[in-house]
C-alpha positions in Angstrom: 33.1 -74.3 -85.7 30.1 -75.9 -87.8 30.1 -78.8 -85.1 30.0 -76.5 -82.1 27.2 -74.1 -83.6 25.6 -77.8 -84.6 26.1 -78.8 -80.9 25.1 -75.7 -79.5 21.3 -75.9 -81.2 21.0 -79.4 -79.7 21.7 -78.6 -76.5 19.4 -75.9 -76.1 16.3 -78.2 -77.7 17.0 -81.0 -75.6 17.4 -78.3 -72.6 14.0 -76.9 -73.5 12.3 -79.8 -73.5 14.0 -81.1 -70.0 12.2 -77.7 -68.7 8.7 -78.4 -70.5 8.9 -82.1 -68.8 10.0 -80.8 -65.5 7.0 -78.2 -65.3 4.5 -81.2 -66.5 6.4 -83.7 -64.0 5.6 -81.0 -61.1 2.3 -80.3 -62.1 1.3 -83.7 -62.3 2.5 -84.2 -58.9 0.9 -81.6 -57.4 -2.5 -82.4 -59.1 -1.8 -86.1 -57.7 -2.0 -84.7 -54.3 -4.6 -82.1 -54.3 -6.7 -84.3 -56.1 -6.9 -81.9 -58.7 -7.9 -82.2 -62.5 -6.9 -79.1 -64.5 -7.2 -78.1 -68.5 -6.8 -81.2 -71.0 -7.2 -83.5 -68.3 -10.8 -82.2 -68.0 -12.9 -84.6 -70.6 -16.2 -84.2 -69.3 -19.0 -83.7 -72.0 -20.2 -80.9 -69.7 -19.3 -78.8 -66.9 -20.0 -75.8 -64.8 -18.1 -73.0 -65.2 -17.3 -70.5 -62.6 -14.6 -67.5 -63.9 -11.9 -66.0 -61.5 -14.3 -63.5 -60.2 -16.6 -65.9 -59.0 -19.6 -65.5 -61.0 -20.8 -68.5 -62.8 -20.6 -68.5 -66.7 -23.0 -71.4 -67.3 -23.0 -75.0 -68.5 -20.9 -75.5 -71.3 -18.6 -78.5 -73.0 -15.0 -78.9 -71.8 -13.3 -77.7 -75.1 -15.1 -74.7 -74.6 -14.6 -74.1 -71.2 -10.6 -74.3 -72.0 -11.1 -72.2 -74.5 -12.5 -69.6 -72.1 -9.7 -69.9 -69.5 -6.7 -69.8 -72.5 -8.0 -66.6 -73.7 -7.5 -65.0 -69.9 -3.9 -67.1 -69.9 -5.7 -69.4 -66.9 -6.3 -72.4 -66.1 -9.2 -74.7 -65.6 -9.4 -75.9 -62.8 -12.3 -78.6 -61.7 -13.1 -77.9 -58.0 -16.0 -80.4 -57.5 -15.6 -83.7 -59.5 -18.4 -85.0 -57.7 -21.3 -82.5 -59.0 -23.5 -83.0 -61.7 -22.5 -81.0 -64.0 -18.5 -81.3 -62.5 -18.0 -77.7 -61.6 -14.9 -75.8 -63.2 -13.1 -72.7 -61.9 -10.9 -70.7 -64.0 -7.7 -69.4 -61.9 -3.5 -69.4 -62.2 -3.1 -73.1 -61.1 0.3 -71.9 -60.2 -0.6 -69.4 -57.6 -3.4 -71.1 -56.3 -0.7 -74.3 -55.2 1.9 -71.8 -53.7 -0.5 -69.7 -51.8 -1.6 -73.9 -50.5 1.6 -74.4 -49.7 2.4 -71.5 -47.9 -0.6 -72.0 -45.7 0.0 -75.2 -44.6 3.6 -73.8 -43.8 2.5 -71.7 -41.3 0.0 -74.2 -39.9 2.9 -76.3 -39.1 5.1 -73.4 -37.9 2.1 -72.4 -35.4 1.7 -76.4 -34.7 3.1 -77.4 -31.3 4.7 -80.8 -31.2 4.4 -82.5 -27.9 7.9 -84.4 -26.9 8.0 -87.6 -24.6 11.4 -86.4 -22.5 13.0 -89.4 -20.6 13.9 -88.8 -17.1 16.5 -91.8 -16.0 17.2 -92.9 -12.3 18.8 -95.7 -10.4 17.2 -97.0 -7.7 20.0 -96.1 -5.4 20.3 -92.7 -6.2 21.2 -90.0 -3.8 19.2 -86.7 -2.7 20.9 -84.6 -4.9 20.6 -85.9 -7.8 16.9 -86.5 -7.3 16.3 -83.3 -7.1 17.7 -81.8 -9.9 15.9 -85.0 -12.1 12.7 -83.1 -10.4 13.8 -79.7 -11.5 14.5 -81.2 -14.8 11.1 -83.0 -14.9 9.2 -79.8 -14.1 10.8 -77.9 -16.6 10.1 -80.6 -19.4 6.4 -80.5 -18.2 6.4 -76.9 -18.0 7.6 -76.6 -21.4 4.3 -78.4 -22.4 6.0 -81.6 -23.2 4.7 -85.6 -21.6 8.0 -86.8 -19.3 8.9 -91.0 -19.1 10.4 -91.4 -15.7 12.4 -94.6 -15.4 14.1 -96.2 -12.4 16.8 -98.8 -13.5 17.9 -101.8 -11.2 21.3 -102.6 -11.2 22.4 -106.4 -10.7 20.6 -107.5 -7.5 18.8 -104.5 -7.1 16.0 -106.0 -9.8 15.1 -108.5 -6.5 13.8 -105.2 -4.7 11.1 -103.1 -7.1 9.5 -101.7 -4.4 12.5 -99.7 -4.2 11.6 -98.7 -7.4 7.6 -97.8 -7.0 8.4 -95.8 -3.8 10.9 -93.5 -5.8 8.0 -93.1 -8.3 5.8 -92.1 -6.0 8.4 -89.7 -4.5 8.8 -88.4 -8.0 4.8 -88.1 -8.4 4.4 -86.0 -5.0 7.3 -83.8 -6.3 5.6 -82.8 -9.2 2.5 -82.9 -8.7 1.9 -79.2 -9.1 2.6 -79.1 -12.4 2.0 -82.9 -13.6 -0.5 -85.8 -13.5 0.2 -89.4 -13.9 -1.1 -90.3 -17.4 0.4 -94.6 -16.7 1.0 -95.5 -13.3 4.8 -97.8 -12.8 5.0 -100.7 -14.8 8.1 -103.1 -15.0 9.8 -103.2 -18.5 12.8 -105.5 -18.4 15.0 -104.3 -15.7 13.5 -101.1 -15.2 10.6 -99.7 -13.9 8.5 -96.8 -15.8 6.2 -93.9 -15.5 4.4 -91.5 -17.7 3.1 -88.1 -17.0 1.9 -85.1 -18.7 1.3 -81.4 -18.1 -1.4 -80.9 -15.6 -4.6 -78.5 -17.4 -5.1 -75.6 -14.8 -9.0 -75.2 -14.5 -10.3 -71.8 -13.2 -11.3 -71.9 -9.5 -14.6 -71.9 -8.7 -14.1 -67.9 -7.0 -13.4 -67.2 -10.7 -16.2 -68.8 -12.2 -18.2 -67.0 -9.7 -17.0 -63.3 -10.9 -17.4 -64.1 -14.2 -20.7 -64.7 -13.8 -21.4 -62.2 -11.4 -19.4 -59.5 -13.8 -22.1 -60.9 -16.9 -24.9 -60.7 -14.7 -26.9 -57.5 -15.9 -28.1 -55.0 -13.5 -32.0 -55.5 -12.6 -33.8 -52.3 -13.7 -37.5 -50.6 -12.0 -39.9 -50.9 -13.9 -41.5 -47.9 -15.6 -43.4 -45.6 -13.5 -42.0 -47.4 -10.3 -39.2 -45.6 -8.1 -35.9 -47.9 -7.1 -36.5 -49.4 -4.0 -34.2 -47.7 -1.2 -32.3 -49.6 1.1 -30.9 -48.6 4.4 -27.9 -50.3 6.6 -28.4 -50.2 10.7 -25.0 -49.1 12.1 -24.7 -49.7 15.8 -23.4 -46.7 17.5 
């Protein structure tokens, strides 16, 4: 019984000092990459002090400035290494890195990443099955993603790849309402390649026209002056 009691107590030290490690391991981590000095790692002989309502508490020495974020159970936190004095911040370290970390999680759920979709062919393929590599190519492009169209010889077909470029260019005309050609065909080993991209619609020039003419403010008499009256001549 005395062993397990004795065996008990060591555990839970060596467990409480596995936690205190893991919280320094992380922290050190995360100062690593934000860059980020906080509390004892702060040696400067002076620094500017800003408190977590943002007013500024003076110029004061490092200990002291600790001092001031411990007594509010803060941190200090030195936003701008590169000032003279360094400028300190006192805030919860802790919150400040997961409130980071949830903002960049959002900017890279609202991030779109564009896809390079492969479209393959044969050179002797038949009308059917061109067509539904167009449909499939429109909807890749559609979808906002860039589209590699190949066009792959088989055995003597290699000797023939202008067989190859005019199928390209069937593909281009195909879709070109929705595509441009970002690299026109190029051989690469036995097959011949394209790349293309979503086309950018730009407003006609009728709409640029209404949008200015709807911005355009309407001209006003001048004071004193009556509107000038028009008349229209209808022919009986």
């Amino acid at each position: 019984m005395f062993m397990s009691r004795e065996y008990g107590s060591e555990a839970c030290i060596l467990c409480f000092f596995f936690t205190i490690f893991t919280i320094n391991e992380w922290r050190c981590l995360a100062i690593s990459k934000q860059e980020l000095q906080i509390n004892e790692e702060i040696r400067d002989r002076e620094v500017l002090v800003i408190d977590a309502d943002g007013e500024k508490k003076g110029i004061m020495s490092a200990r002291d400035a600790q001092k001031l974020a411990y007594d509010q159970n803060l941190d200090l936190v030195k936003i701008a290494p590169q000032a003279t004095p360094p400028v300190c911040r006192v805030m919860d370290y802790g919150k400040y890195c997961f409130e980071q970390q949830k903002r960049e999680k959002e900017a890279r759920k609202n991030q779109r990443i564009v896809e390079i979709k492969e479209i393959r062919m044969f050179s002797a393929i038949d009308t059917h099955d061109f067509e539904t590599k167009v449909a499939q190519g429109k909807k890749f492009l559609q979808g906002g993603d860039k589209v590699k169209v190949s066009v792959r010889f088989r055995k003597r077909a290699i000797a023939h790849p202008h067989l190859g470029e005019e199928l390209l260019e069937r593909y281009r005309d195909e879709v070109g309402d929705v595509a441009v050609v970002d690299k026109p065909p190029k051989m690469e080993g036995r097959a011949i390649v394209m790349f293309m991209s979503p086309k950018q619609n730009k407003p006609e020039k009728g709409d640029k026209a209404q949008k200015k003419q709807k911005s355009a403010k309407p001209q006003t008499a001048p004071a004193g002056e009556a509107p000038a009256e028009t008349t229209e001549e209808t022919e009986g």
